[in-house]
C-alpha positions in Angstrom: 0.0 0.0 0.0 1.8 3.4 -0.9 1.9 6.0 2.2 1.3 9.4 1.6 2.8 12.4 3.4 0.3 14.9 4.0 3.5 17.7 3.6 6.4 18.0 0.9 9.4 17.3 3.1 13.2 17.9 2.4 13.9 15.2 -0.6 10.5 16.4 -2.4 11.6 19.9 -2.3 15.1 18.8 -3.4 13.7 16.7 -6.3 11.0 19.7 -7.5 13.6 22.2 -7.6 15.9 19.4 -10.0 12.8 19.1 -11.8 11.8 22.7 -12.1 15.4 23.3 -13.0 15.4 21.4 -15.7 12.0 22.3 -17.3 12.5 25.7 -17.2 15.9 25.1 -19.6 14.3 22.7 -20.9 11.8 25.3 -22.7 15.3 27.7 -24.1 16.5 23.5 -25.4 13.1 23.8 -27.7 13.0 27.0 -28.5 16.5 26.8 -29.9 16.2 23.5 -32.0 12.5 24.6 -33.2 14.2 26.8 -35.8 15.8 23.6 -37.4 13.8 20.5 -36.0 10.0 20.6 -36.9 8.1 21.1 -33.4 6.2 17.7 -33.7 8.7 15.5 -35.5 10.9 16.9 -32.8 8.8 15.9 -30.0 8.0 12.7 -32.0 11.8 11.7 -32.2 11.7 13.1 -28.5 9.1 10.6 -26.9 10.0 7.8 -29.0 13.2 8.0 -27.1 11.6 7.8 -23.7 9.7 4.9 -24.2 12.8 2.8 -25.3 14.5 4.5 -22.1 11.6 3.6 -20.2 11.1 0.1 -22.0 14.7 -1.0 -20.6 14.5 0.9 -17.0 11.7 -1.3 -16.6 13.0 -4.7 -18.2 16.2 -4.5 -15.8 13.8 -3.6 -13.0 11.4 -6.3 -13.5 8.8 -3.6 -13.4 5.4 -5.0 -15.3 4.3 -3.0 -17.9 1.7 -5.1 -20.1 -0.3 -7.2 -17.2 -4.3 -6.5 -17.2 -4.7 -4.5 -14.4 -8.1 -1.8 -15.3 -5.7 1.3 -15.9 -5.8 0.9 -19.9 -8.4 3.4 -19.6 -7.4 5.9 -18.1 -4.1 5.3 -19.3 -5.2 6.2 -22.5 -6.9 9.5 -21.4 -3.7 10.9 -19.5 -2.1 10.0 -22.4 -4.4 11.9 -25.1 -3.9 14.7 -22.4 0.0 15.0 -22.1 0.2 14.8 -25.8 -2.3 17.4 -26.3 -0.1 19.4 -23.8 2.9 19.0 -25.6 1.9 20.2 -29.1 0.8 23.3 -27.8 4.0 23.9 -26.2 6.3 22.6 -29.1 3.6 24.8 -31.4 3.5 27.7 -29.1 7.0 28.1 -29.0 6.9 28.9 -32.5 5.2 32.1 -31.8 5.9 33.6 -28.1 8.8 33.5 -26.3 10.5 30.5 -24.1 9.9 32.7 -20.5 6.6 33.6 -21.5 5.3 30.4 -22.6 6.5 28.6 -19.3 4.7 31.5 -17.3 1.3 31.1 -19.3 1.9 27.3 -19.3 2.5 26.5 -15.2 -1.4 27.7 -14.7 -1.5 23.8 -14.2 -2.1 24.1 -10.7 -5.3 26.2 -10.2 -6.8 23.4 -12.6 -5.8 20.9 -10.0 -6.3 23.0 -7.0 -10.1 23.3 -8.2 -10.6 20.3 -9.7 -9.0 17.4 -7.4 -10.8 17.8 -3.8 -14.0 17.3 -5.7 -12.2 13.4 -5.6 -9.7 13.2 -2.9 -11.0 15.6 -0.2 -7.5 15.4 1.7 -5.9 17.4 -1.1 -8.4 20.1 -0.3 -6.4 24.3 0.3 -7.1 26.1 3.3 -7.8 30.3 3.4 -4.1 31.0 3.4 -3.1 28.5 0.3 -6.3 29.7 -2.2 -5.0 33.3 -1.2 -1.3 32.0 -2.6 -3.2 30.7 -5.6 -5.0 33.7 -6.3 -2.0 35.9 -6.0 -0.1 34.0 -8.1 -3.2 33.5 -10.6 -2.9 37.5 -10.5 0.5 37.5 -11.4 0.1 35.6 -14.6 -2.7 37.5 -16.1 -0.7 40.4 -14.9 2.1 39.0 -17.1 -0.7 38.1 -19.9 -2.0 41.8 -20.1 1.7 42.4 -21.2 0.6 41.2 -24.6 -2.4 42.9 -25.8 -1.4 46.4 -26.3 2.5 45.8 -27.7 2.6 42.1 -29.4 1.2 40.8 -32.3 -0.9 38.6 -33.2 1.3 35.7 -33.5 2.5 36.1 -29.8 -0.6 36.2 -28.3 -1.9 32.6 -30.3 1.9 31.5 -28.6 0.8 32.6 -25.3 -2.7 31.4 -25.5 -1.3 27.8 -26.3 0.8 28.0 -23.4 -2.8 28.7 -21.5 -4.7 25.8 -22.8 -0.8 23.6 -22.4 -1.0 24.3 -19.1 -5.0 23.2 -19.0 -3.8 19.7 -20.3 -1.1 19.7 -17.9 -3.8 19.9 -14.9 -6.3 17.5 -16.7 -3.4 15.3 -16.2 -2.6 15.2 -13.0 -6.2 15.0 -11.8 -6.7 11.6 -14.3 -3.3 10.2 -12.5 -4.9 10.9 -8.9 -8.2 10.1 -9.8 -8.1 7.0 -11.8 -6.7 3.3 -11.9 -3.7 4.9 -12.4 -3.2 6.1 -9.5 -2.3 2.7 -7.8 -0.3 2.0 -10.5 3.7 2.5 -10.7 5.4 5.0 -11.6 6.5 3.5 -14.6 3.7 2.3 -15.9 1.9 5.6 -15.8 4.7 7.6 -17.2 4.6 4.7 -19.5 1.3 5.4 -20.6 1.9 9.3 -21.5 4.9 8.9 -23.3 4.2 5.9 -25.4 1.0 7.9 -26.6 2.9 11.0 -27.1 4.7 8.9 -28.9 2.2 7.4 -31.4 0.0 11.2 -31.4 2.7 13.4 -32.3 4.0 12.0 -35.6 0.4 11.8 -36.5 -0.2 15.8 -35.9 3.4 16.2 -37.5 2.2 14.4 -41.0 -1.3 16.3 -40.5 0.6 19.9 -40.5 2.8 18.8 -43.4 6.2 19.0 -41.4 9.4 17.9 -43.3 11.0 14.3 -41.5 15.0 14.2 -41.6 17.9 13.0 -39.0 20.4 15.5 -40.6 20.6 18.0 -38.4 23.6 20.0 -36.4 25.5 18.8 -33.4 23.9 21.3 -31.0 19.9 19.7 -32.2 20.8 16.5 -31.4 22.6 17.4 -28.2 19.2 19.3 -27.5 16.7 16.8 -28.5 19.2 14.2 -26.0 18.4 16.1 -23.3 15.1 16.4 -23.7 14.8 12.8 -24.0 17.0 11.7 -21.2 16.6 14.1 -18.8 13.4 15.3 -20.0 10.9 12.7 -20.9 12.4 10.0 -19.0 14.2 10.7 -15.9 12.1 13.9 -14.6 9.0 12.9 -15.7 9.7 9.8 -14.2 10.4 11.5 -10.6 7.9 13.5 -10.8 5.4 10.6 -11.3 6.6 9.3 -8.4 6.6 11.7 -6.2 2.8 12.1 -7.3 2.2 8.9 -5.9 3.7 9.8 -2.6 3.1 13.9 -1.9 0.1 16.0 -2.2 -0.6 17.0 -5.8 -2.5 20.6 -5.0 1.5 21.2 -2.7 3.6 19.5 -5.7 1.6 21.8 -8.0 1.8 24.8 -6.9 5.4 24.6 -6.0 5.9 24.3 -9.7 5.3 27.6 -10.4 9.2 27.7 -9.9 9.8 26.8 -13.2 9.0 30.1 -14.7 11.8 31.5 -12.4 14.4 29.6 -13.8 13.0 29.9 -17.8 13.4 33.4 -17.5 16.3 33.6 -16.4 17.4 30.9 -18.7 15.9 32.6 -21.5 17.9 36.4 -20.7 20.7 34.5 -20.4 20.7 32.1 -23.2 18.9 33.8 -25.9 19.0 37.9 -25.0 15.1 37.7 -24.2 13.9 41.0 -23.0 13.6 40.8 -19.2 10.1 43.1 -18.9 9.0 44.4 -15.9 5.6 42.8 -16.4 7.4 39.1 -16.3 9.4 40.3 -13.2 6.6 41.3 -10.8 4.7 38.2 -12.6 7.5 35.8 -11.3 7.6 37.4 -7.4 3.9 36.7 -7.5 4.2 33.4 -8.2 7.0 32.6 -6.0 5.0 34.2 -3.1 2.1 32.4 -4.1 4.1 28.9 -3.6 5.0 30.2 0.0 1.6 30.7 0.7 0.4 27.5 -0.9 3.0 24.9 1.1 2.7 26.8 4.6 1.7 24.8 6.8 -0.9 25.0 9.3 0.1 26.4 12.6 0.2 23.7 15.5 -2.1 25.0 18.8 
């Protein structure tokens, strides 16, 4: 029976801040290749990766992937969801910027903060954690505003896939918690999403007329590695199961770190402007995960 700790303790926090680390360069390792890779043949290649990863993590492991165990369906779902999610951010990136995108896109948690006590009442916010929501819920439109009076067009359809990205991502976690899947391994459930992914994306990638190759620079392979190894297998991987052991609403919120790091990633990697709109955007949402993870004074 898996125990779950009611707080995210030391070795969580560690692991999210890896994680958020990782996905907020993770967004500057796209948005650099985009130019050469095709966004879905990129994330094809990508996931089709991860599953052999996965596949052989789970072969010298001895961890089952194919017995009958009631999660094919909503295996299936999370996995229509996280490959939904990830073609609007390989396709958004095409049109807004890496900092931006990651801001717009980490509105995952309000989906599951609203969403997931309607099932498992334990994951339920007090006063003091919606107030952290709502501030940094603030934050982001604040950030969003930023875009209707001095971008075009193209930015805003970028920023507004981030938005509906970041709507997936929440749908997501609330099929994990909320379905078969969530007695399952980690494995298996990452399993599920990537091997999907896998199948979706070269689909969407034929569908939009995108040109297949494998000759492409040192630097987009390097890229596309990373997002494979690091990426699609290894943190997606800890951050499924650390879902099966810490509270999703606390986990989710605390990912609004992410941002933090893609902007800086993005100034310092690829000259992005650093607005003031994006800066006040990002302290809201860092005091909002303060907020969100305090816990409850003892009487």
């Amino acid at each position: 029976m898996i125990q779950r700790k009611t707080h995210l303790d030391s070795l969580a926090i560690g692991l999210l801040i890896a994680c958020c680390a990782f996905w907020g360069l993770q967004q500057i390792l796209i948005k650099t290749t985009v130019t050469e890779v095709p966004p879905l043949w990129q994330a094809s290649i990508r996931m089709a990766g991860a599953v052999a990863l996965l596949w052989l993590w789970c072969v010298s492991r001895r961890v089952p992937l194919f017995e009958r165990d009631g999660t094919l369906p909503g295996g299936l779902l999370v996995g229509l969801l996280f490959a939904g999610e990830f073609a609007c951010i390989y396709l958004g990136l095409q049109h807004t910027s890496a900092s931006r995108l990651t801001v717009f896109l980490y509105t995952a948690p309000f989906w599951v903060s609203l969403l997931l006590p309607r099932w498992v009442p334990a994951e339920r916010l007090r006063g003091l954690q919606w107030l952290g929501l709502v501030i940094a819920f603030a934050a982001v439109v604040f950030a969003f505003s930023e875009g209707f009076g001095h971008s075009s067009s193209n930015q805003l359809l970028g920023d507004a896939m981030g938005l509906v990205g970041g709507m997936l991502w929440g749908l997501t976690t609330l099929a994990l918690r909320t379905t078969r899947l969530a007695t399952a391994s980690a494995e298996k459930a990452l399993f599920y999403q990537v091997g999907v992914t896998a199948a979706v994306c070269p689909v969407i990638s034929l569908v939009l007329g995108e040109k297949w190759g494998f000759s492409y620079s040192a630097w987009a392979w390097t890229s596309i590695g990373l997002q494979t190894v690091i990426g699609a297998f290894a943190s997606y991987l800890t951050w499924m199961w650390l879902l099966r052991h810490y509270p999703a609403t606390q986990m989710s919120s605390f990912s609004f770190l992410t941002p933090l790091f893609a902007l800086v990633f993005g100034v310092v990697l690829l000259s992005e402007p650093l607005t003031l709109h994006l800066m006040l955007a990002l302290v809201g949402v860092a005091l909002g995960i303060v907020m969100v993870n305090r816990r409850k004074a003892r009487a």
